[in-house]
RODO-2510 file (C-alpha; in nm, 4 decimals, decimal comma):
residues 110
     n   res          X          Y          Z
     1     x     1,3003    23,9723    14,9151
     2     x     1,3711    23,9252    14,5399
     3     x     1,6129    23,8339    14,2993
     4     x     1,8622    24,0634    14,4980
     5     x     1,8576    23,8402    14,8129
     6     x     1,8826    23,5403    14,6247
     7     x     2,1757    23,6815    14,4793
     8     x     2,3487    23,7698    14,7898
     9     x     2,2767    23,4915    14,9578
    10     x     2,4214    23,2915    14,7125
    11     x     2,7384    23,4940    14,7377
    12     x     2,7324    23,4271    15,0569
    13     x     2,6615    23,0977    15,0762
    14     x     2,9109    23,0133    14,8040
    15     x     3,1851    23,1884    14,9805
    16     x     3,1472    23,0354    15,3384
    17     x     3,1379    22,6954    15,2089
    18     x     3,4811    22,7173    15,0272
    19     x     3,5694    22,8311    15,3823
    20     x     3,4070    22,5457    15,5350
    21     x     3,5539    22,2602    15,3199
    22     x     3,9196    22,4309    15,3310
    23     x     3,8310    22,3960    15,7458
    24     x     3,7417    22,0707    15,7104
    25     x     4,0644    21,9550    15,5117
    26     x     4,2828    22,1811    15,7166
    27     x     4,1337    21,9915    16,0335
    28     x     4,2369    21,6425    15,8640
    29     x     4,5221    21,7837    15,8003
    30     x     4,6421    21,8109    16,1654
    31     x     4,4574    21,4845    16,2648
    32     x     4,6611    21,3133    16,0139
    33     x     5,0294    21,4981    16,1619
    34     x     4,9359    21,3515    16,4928
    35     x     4,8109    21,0133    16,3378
    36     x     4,4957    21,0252    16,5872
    37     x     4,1197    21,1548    16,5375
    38     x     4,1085    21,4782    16,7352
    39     x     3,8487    21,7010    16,5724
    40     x     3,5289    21,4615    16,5491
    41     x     3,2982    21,6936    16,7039
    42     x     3,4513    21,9868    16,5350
    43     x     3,3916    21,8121    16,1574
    44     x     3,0159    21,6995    16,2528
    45     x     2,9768    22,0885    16,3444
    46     x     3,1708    22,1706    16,0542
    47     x     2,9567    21,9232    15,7904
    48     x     2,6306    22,0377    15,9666
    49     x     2,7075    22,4210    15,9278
    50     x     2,7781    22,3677    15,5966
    51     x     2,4434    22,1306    15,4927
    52     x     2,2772    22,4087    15,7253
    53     x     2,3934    22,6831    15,4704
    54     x     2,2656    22,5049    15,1585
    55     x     1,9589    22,5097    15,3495
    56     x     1,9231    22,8541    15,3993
    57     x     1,9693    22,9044    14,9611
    58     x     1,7287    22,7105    14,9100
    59     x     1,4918    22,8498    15,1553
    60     x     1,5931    23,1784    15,0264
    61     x     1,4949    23,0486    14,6502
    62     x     1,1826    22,9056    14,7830
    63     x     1,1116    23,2358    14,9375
    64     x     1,1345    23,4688    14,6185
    65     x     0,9302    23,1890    14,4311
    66     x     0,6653    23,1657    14,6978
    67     x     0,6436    23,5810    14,7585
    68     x     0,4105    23,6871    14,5152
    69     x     0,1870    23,4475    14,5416
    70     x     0,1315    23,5449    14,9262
    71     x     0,1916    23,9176    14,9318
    72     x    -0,1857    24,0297    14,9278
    73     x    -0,1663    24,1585    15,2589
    74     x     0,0627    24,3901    15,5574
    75     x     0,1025    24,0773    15,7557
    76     x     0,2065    23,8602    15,4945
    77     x     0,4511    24,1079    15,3497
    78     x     0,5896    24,1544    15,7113
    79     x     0,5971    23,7745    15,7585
    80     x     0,8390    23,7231    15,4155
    81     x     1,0560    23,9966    15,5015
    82     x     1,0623    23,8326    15,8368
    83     x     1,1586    23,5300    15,6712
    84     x     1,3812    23,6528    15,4901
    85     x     1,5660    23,8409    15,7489
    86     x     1,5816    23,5132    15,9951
    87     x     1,7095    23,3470    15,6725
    88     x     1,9962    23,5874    15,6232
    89     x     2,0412    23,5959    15,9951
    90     x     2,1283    23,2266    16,0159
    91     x     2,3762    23,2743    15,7492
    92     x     2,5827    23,5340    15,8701
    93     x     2,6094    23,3468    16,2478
    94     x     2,7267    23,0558    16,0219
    95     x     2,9743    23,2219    15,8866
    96     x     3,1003    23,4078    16,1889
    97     x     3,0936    23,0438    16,3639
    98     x     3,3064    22,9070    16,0577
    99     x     3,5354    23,2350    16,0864
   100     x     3,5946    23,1935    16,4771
   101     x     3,7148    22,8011    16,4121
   102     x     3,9421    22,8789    16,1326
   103     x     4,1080    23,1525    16,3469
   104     x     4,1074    22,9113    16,6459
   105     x     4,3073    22,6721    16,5067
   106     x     4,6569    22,6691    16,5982
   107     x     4,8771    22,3695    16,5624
   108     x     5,1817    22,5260    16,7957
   109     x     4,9914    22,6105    17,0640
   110     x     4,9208    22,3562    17,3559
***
């Protein structure tokens, strides 16, 4: 975990949340055709994947700040790549999550 990760997970990050705000706008979009709030629950899920993924940056930047001042030992190296890896983990889910809504939306179909 080093400058590397941080760099790819900003990538990442950067690129999922243009893909979550263009979600979010396309979903106001349709409430506002129908004139009624139908995606509530969808935008909460929608702002809190997004606030999630700024999490994981900075968790990732507090991560490649923190590791060498912990990696003295097996176990702690094992616990930052750990880390690291649940860190990256959470990411990609988010961004498969955000992928399956955008393809799930359909405004023709019933």
């Amino acid at each position: 975990m080093d400058q590397e990760f941080l760099s790819f997970m900003g990538v990442i990050v950067t690129i999922t949340l243009a893909s979550a705000a263009n979600l979010y706008i396309e979903l106001n979009k349709l409430e506002d055709k129908v004139d009624q709030v139908l995606f509530q629950k969808t935008k909460a899920e929608v702002r809190t994947s997004a606030y999630t993924l700024i999490g994981t940056l900075v968790a990732a930047l507090v991560l490649v700040v923190v590791k060498p001042l912990i990696l003295d030992t097996d176990r702690a190296t094992a616990l930052v790549n750990g880390v690291g890896m649940t860190i990256l983990l959470v990411a990609i889910l988010i961004l498969i999550d955000l992928t399956k809504a955008a393809f799930g939306l359909d405004p023709r179909s019933d």
